[in-house]
VOBA-970215 format. One line per field, with one value per residue (C-alpha): residue number from 1; residue in three letters; x, y, z. Coordinates in nm, 2 decimals. Layout:
<pts>
num = c(NUM ...)
residu = c(ala ...)
xx = c(X ...)
yy = c(Y ...)
zz = c(Z ...)
</pts>
This chain:
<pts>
num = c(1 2 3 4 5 6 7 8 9 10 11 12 13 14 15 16 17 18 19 20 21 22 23 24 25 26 27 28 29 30 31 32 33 34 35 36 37 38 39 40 41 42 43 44 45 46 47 48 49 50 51 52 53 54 55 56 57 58 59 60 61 62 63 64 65 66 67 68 69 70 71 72 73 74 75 76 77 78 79 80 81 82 83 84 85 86 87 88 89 90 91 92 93 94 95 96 97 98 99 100 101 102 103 104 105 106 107 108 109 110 111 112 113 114 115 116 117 118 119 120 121 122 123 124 125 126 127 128 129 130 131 132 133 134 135 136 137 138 139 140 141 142 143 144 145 146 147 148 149 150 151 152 153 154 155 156 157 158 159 160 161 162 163 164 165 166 167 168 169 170 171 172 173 174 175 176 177 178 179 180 181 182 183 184 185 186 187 188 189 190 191 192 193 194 195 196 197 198 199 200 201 202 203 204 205 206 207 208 209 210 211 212 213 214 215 216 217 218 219 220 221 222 223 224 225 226 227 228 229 230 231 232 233 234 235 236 237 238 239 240 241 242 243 244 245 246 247 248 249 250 251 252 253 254 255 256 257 258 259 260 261 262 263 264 265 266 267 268 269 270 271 272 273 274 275 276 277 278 279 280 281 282 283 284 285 286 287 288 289 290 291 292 293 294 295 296 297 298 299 300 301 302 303 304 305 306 307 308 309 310 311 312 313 314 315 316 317 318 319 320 321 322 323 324 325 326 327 328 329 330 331 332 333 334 335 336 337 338 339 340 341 342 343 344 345 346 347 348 349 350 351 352 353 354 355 356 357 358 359 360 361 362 363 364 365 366 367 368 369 370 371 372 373 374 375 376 377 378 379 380 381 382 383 384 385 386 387 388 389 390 391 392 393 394 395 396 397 398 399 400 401 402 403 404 405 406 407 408 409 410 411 412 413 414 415 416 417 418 419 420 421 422 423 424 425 426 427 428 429 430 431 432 433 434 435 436 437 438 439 440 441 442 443 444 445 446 447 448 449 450 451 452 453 454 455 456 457 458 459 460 461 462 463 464 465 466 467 468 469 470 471 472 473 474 475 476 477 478 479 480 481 482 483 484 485 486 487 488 489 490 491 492 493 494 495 496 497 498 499 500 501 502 503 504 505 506 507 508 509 510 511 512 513 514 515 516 517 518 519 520 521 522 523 524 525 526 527 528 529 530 531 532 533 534 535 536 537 538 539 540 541 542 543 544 545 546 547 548 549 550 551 552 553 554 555 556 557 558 559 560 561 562 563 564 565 566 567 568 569 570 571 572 573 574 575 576 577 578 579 580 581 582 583 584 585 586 587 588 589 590 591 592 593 594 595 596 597 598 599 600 601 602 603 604)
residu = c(unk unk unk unk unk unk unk unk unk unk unk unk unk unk unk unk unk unk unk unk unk unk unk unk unk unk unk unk unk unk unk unk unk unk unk unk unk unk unk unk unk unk unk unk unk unk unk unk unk unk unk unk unk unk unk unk unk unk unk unk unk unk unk unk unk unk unk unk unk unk unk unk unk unk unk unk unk unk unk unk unk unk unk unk unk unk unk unk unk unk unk unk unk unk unk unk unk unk unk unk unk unk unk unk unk unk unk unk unk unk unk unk unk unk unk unk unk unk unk unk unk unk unk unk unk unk unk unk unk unk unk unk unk unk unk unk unk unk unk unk unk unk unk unk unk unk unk unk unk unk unk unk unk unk unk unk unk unk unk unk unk unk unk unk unk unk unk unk unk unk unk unk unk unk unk unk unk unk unk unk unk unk unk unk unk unk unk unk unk unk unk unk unk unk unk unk unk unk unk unk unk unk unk unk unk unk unk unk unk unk unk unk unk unk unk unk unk unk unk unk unk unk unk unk unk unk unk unk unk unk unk unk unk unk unk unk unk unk unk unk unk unk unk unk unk unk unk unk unk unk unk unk unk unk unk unk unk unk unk unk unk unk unk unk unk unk unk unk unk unk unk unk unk unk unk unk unk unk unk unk unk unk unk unk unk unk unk unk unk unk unk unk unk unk unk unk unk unk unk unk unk unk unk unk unk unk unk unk unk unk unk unk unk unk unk unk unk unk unk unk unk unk unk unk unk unk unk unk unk unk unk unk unk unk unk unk unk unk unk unk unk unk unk unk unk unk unk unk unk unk unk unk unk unk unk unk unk unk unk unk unk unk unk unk unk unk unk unk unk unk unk unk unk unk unk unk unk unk unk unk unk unk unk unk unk unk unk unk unk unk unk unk unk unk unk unk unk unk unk unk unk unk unk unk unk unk unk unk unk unk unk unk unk unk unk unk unk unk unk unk unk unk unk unk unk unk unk unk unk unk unk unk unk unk unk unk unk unk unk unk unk unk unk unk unk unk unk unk unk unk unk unk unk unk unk unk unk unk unk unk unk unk unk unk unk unk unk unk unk unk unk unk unk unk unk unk unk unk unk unk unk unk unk unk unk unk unk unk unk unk unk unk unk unk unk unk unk unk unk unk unk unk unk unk unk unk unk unk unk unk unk unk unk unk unk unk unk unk unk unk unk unk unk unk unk unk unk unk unk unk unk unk unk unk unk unk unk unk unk unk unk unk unk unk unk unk unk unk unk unk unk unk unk unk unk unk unk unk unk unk unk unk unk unk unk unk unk unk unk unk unk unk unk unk unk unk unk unk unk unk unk unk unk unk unk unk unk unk unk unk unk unk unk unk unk unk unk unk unk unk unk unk unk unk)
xx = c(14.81 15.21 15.11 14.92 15.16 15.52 15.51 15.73 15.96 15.94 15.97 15.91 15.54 15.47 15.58 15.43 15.10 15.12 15.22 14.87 14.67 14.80 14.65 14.35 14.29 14.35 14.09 13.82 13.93 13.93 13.54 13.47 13.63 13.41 13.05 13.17 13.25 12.89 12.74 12.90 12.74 12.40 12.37 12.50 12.23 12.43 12.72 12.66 12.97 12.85 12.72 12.41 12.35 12.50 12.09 11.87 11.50 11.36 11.63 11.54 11.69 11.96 11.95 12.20 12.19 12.21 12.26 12.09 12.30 12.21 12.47 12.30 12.48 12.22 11.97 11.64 11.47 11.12 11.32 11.57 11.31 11.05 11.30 11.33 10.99 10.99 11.23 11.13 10.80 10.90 11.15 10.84 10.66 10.93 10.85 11.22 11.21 11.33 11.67 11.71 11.80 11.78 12.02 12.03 12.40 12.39 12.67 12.47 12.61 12.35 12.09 11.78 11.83 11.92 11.56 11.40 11.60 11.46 11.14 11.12 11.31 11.05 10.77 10.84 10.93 10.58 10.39 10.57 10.65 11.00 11.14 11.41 11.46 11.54 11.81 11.93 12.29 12.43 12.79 12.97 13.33 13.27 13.60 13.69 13.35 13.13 13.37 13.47 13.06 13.07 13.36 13.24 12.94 13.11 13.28 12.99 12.75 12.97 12.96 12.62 12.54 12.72 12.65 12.58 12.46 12.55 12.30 12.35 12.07 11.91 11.92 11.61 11.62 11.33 11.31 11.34 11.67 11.79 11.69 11.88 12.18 12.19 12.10 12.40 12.60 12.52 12.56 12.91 13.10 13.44 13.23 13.30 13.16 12.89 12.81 12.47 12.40 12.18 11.97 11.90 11.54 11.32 11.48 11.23 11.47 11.59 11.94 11.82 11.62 11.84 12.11 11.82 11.78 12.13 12.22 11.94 11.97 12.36 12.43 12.36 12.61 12.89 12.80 12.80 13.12 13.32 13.18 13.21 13.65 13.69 13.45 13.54 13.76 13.51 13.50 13.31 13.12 13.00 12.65 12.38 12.64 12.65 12.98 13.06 13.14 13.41 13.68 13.58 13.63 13.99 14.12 13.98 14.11 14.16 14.54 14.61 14.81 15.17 15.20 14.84 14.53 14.43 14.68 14.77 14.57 14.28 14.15 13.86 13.71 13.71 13.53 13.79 14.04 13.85 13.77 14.12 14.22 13.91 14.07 14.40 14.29 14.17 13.83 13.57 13.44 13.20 12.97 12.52 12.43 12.12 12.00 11.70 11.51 11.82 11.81 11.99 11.88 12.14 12.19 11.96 12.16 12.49 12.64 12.53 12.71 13.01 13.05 12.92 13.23 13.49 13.50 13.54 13.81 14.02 13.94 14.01 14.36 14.48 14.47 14.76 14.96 14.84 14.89 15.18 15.05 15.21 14.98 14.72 14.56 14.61 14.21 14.23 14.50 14.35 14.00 14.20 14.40 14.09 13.94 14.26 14.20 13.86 13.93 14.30 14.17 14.04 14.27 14.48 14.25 14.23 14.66 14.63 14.39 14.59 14.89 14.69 14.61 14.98 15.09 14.84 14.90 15.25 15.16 15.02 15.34 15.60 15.71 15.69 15.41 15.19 15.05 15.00 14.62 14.66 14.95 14.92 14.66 14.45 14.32 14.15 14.15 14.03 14.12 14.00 14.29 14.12 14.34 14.49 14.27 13.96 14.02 14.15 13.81 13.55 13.79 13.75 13.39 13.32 13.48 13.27 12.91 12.94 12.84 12.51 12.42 12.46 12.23 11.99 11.96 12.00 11.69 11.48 11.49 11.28 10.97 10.86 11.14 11.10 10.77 11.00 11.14 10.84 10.84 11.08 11.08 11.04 11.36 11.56 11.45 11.58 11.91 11.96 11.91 12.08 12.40 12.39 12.34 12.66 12.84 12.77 12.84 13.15 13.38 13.18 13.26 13.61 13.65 13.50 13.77 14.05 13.98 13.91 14.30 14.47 14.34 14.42 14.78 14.79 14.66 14.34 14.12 13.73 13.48 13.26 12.93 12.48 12.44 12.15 11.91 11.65 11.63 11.34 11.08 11.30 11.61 11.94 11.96 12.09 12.35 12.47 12.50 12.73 12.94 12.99 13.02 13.12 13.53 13.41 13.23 13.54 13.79 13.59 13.50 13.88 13.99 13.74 13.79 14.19 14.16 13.88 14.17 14.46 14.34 13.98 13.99 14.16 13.81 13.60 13.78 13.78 13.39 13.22 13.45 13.39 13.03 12.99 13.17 12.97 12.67 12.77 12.52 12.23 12.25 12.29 12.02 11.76 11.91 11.82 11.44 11.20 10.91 11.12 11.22 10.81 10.72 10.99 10.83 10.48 10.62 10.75 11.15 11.38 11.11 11.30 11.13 11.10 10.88 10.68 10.63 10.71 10.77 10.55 10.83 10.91 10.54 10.48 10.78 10.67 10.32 10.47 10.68 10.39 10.18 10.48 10.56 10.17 10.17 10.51 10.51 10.83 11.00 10.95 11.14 11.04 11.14 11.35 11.53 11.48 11.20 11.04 10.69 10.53 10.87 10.83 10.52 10.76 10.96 10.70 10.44 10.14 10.12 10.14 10.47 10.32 10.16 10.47 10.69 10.45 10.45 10.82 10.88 10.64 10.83 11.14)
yy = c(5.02 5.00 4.80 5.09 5.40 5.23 5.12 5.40 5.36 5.52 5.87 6.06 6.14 5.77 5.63 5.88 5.85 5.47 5.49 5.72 5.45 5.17 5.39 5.42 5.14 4.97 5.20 5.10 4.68 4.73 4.83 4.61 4.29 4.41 4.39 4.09 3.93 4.05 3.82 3.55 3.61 3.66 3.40 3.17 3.26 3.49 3.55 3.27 3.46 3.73 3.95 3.90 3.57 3.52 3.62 3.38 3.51 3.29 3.38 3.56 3.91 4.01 4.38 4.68 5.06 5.19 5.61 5.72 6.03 6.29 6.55 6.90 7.21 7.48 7.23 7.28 7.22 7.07 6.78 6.71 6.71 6.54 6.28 6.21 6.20 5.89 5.74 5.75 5.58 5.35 5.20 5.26 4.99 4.71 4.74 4.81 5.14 5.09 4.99 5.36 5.70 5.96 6.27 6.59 6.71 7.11 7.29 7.57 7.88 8.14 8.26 8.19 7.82 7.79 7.91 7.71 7.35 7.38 7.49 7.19 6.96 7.08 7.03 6.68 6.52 6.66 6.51 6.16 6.15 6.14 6.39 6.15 5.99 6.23 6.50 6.83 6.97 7.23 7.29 7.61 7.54 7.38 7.23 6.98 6.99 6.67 6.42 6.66 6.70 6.34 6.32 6.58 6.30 6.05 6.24 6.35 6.02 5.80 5.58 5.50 5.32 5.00 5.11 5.46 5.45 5.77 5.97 6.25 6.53 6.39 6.00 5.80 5.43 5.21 5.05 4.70 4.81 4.97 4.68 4.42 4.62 4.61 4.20 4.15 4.32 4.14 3.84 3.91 4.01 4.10 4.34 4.71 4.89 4.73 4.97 5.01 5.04 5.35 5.42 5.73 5.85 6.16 6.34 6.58 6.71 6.53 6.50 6.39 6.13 5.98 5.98 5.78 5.54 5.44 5.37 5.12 4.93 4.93 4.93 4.58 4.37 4.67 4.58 4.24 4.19 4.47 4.29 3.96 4.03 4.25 4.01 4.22 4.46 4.68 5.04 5.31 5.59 5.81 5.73 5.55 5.27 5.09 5.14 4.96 5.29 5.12 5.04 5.34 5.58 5.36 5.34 5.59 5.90 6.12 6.24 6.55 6.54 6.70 7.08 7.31 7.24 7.16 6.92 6.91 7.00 6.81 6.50 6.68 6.31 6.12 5.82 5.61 5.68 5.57 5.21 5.18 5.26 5.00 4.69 4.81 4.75 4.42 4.47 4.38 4.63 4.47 4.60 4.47 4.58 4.39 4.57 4.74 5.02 5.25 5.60 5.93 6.20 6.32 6.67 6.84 6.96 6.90 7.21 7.07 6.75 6.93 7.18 6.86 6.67 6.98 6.90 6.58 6.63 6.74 6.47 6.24 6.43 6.42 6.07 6.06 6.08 5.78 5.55 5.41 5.43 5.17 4.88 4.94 4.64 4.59 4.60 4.93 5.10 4.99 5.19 5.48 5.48 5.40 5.75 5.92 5.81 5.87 6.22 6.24 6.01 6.30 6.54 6.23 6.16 6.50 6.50 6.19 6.38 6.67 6.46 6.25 6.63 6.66 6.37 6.39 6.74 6.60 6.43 6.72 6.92 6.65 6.51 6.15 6.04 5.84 5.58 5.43 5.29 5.14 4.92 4.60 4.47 4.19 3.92 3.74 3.40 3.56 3.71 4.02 4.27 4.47 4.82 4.83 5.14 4.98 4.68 4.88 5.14 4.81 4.65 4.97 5.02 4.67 4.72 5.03 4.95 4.57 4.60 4.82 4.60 4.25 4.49 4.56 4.16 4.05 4.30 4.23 3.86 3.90 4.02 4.08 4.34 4.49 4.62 4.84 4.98 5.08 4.73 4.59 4.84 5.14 4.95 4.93 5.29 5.45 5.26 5.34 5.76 5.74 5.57 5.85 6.13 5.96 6.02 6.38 6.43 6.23 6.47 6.76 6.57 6.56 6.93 6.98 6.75 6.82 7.21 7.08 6.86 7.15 7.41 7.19 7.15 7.50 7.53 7.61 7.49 7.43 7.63 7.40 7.53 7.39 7.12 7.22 6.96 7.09 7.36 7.59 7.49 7.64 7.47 7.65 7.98 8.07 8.33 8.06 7.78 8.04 8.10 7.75 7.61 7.87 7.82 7.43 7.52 7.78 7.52 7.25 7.52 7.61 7.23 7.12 7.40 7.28 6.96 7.02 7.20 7.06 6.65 6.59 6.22 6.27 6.53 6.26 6.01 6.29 6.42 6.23 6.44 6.75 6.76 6.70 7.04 7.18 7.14 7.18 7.43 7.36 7.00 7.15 7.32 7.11 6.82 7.08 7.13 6.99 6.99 6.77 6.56 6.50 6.46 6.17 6.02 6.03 5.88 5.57 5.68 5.66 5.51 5.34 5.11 5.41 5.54 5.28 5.07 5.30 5.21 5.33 5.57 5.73 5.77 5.87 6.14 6.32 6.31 6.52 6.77 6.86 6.94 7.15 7.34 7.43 7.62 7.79 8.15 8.42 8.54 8.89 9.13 9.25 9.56 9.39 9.16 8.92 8.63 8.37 8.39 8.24 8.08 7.87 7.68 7.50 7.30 7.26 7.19 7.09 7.38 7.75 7.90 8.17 7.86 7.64 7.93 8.00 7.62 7.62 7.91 7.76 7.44 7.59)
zz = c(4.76 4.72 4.37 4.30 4.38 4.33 3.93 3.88 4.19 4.53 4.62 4.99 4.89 4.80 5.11 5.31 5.11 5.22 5.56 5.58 5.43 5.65 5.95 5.81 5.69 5.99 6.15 5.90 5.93 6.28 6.27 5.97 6.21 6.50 6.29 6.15 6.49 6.59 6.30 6.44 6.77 6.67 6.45 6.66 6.93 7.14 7.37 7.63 7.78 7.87 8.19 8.15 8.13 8.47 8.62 8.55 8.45 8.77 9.02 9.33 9.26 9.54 9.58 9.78 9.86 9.53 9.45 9.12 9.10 8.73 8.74 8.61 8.43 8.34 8.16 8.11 8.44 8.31 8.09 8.37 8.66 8.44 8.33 8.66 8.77 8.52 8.63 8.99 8.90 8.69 8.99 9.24 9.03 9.03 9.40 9.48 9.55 9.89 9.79 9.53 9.62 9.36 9.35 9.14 9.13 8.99 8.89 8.76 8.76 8.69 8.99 8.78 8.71 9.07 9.18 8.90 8.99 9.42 9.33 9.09 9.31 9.62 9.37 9.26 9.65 9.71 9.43 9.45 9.84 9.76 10.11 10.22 9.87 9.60 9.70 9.55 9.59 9.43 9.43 9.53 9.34 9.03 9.03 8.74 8.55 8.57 8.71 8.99 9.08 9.10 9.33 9.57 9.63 9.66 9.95 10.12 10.04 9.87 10.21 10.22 9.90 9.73 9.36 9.19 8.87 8.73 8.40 8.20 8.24 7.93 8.02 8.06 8.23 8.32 8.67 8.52 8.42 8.70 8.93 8.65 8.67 9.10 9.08 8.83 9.05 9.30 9.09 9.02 9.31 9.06 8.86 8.92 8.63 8.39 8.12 7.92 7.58 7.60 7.25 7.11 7.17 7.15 6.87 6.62 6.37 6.08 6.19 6.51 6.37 6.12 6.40 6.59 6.35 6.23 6.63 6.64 6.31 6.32 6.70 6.73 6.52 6.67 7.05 7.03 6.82 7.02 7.34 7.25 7.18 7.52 7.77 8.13 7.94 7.91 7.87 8.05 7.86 8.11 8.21 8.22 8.37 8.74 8.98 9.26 9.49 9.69 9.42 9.26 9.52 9.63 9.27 9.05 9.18 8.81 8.83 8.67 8.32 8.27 8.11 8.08 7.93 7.65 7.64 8.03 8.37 8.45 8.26 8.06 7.91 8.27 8.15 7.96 8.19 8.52 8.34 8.33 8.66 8.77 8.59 8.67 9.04 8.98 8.85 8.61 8.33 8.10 7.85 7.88 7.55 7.56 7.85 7.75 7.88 7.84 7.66 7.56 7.36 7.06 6.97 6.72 6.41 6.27 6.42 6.79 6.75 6.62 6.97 7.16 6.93 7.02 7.37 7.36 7.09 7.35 7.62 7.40 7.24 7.64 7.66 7.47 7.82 7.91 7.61 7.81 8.19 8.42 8.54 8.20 8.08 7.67 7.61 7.77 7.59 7.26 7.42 7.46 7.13 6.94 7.12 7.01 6.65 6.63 6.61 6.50 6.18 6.04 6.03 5.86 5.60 5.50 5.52 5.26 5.04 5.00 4.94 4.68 4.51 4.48 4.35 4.09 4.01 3.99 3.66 3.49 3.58 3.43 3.81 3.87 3.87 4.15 3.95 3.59 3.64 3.30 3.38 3.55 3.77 3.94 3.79 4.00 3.81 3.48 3.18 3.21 3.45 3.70 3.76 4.12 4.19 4.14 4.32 4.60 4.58 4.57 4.85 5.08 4.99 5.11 5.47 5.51 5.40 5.44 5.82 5.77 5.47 5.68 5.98 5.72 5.63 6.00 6.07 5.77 5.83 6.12 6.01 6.38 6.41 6.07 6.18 6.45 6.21 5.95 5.75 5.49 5.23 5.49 5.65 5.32 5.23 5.54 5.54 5.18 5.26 5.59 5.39 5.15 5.39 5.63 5.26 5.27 5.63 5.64 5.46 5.65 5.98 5.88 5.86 6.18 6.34 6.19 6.33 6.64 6.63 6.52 6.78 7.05 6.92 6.91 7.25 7.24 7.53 7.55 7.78 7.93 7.82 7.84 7.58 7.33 7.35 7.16 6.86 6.72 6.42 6.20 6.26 6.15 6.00 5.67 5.91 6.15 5.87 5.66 5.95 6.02 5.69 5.44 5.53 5.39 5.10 5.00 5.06 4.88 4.57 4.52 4.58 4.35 4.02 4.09 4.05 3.81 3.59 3.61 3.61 3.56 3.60 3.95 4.02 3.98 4.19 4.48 4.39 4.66 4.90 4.74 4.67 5.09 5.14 4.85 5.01 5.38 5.43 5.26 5.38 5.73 5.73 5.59 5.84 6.12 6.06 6.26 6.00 5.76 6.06 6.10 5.76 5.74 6.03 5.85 5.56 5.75 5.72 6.01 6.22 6.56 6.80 6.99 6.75 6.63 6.97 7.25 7.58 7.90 8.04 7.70 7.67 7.98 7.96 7.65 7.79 8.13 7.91 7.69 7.92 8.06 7.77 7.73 8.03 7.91 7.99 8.01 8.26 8.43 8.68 8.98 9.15 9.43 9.22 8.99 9.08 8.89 8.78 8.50 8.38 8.65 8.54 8.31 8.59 8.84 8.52 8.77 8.95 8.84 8.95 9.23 9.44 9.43 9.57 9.83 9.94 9.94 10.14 10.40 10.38 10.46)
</pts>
């Protein structure tokens, strides 16, 4: 790169164009390192390092008071319940169940969810016995979002139980894993936090899907490099994890940043931070990213992930403050930087291309100019010369599509797991579209965050709002995708007819930027529609083991909400206030809503 911009000597731009590449680049080699670390362990036969092979498939599993704790803010009450129900089962038949107790944690804070989550909560201890074992709580003050609903159990339960393992309202985990996760802890008295590598599942849209799909293929070779270089420096992402309470309730106390929020106040991305403070104490994090029988669910559409990706801009912005934090291990630093960057990269990369639009424009207006592509080069041991540029583009291309091509070979070698994933040429197909769409939403993406960087500078916070989990037949609207995307596409239309003008050679070395802002919205909304999401599914594409081979609980949960949606009917109000009716039907989903308040009130 300094070949490439300093044949005419150095100016300011030049060395602040380079000193912008070195970050990057250093972000891409850093993933690129990772993957290719991965390789290493998989063909090699795995990580005989790591937490998982401390349990041996014969041993006699060793088990403790464990809480199974899903904190709740105004989700939908049929797929939080129901996922529940699921899990409860699925523990009931590893025999175990005796050693679980399940807790709903709401911080819902409008009257008719309240209703709807005891009614359901009454409903399902009634149909699987579970008075004594699965407990609802809400919370009056909803004091420091998710991480403060977890402390305020720990306080009042946190005593009774040796592990938690905490989910998000849309996490699904089998008993099998549940019960691994308590033996290894068990196993491995040093261990405070062993984190899961939960899958995405039960996505419709096409977004959703392809999301889906490139977590499974790629995920692999990423987890078991990235765990194979930080052993029990492990991070913590939120949920579907194990704690050991103790340490955690001794050590992990979140302490409140310097100035006001966005920047200052409370910690708004608590999960980082607290697998710091737990190896700062003394103990183990590690990552079991061959764990299975561990899910999510992604958001629906593009514009979903990107007000799911605003808040945790600014978590991950405040950790700045505690880059330098006394008594922080190395491994965990890096975790936190690494979260800084993946958001402060953007704004960045979009810094470099601007200043890459002015040095060339530079050259058309008679300044000095940022590089002579025709001069000099790279030989590499033959006669012909290869420009700087070009080497430098096929360099750079390699470190970013070399990982999901060595996944697609790793996968398609095994015919077995091919079949997962649709077969060979399904396989190939799908990784092929799914690289090209991440080209289109990469520039898009970068938008997004650099907004997101700059209003938080500017000192604009987040409200904490309900995650959309779902999203109509239609997907987005023309009106909502305009809104979103039309500042892109203007900014990419007037960047484009400049460059376009002034140096048409430098427009087609920045065209695979500009045709993703060019087509934010259409691409949005076609990405957001559940018919294409289904066709693509009937024709084989983005297929996941989910998909193709699903498990019993997955099965078993789509089954459940089905059957509750079908019996779906609105809300109405009566004269002394308002009740629910027939909207009920939906949580409580095998019984109509008018019984299931009756048997409640008698309960009570």
């Amino acid at each position: 790169m300094a070949d490439l911009l300093w044949h005419d000597g150095i100016n300011g731009l030049e060395i602040a164009l380079l000193i912008l590449f070195v970050i990057l680049f250093s972000q891409i080699a850093v993933g690129f390192c990772t993957a290719i670390a991965g390789f290493y362990v998989i063909n090699r036969g795995g990580d005989s390092r790591r937490i998982t092979a401390t349990l041996s498939p014969d041993e006699p599993l060793r088990m403790a008071s464990t809480a199974v704790i899903m904190p709740m803010f105004n989700e939908d009450v049929s797929r939080v319940f129901e996922g529940m129900r699921v899990i409860y089962r699925s523990v009931q038949e590893t025999k175990q169940l005796e050693h679980f107790d399940f807790f709903f944690l709401s911080d819902s804070n409008q009257p008719n969810q309240w209703i709807q989550e005891e009614l359901a909560w009454v409903e399902l201890c009634k149909q699987v016995g579970g008075f004594g074992k699965i407990f609802y709580r809400k919370r009056r003050n909803q004091i420091n979002k998710k991480a403060g609903n977890v402390a305020d159990f720990l306080r009042r339960w946190g005593k009774s139980y040796r592990y938690m393992v905490v989910l998000d309202a849309d996490s699904i985990m089998t008993g099998q894993a549940l019960v691994q996760l308590v033996a290894l802890m068990e196993k491995n008295p040093t261990a405070g936090i062993i984190q899961t590598a939960p899958r995405i599942a039960n996505g419709e849209t096409l977004y959703a899907r392809v999301q889906a799909f490139a977590n499974r293929l790629y995920s692999p070779l990423f987890l078991a490099g990235l765990n194979y270089w930080q052993q029990h420096d492990g991070n913590y992402w939120g949920h579907n994890a194990i704690i050991r309470v103790q340490p955690f309730m001794e050590h992990c106390a979140l302490p409140d940043l310097p100035g006001t929020e966005p920047f200052g106040g409370r910690i708004l991305s608590h999960d980082f931070v607290e697998a710091a403070l737990m190896r700062k104490a003394g103990w183990a994090v590690w990552l079991a990213g061959d764990i299975e029988g561990t899910w999510e669910e992604g958001p629906p559409t593009l514009i979903d992930s990107a007000k799911r990706d605003r808040r945790w801009s600014q978590g991950n912005m405040q950790h700045t403050w505690l880059l330098t934090a006394k008594g922080f291990k190395a491994a965990n630093r890096f975790h936190l930087f690494t979260g800084v960057m993946a958001y402060l990269s953007s704004p960045l990369w979009l810094l470099f291309l601007i200043l890459s639009t002015i040095a060339a424009f530079n050259t058309v207006t008679g300044e000095p100019e940022l590089s002579t592509p025709s001069v000099g080069g790279t030989s590499l041991g033959y006669p012909l010369q290869i420009p700087e540029a070009l080497t430098l583009f096929i360099f750079t291309m390699t470190l970013l599509f070399l990982p999901k091509i060595v996944s697609v070979l790793v996968t398609t070698g095994d015919r077995a797991e091919a079949e997962k994933f649709g077969g060979r040429v399904r396989l190939a197909l799908s990784a092929f579209f799914e690289i090209a769409i991440s080209v289109l939403l990469a520039p898009i993406n970068m938008m997004f965050h650099s907004k997101f960087v700059l209003f938080t500078l500017l000192g604009q916070g987040v409200s904490w709002v309900t995650q959309r989990r779902d999203t109509d037949e239609d997907g987005v609207d023309w009106r909502e995708a305009i809104i979103t995307h039309g500042g892109q596409t203007g900014f990419g239309i007037v960047w484009g007819l400049s460059a376009l003008i002034l140096m048409p050679t430098f427009f087609w070395w920045l065209s695979p930027v500009l045709l993703g802002l060019l087509v934010s919205i259409p691409v949005s909304i076609f990405l957001s529609k559940t018919s294409v999401g289904v066709r693509a599914r009937e024709l084989g594409l983005f297929l996941t083991p989910e998909e193709s081979q699903p498990c019993y609980e997955l099965r078993r949960l789509r089954q459940n909400l089905a059957e509750c949606y079908r019996h779906l009917q609105p809300f109405r109000t009566a004269a002394r206030g308002l009740r629910i009716v027939a909207g009920s039907a939906r949580s409580l989903c095998e019984r109509d809503a008018r019984g299931a308040a009756a048997s409640a009130s008698r309960d009570r």
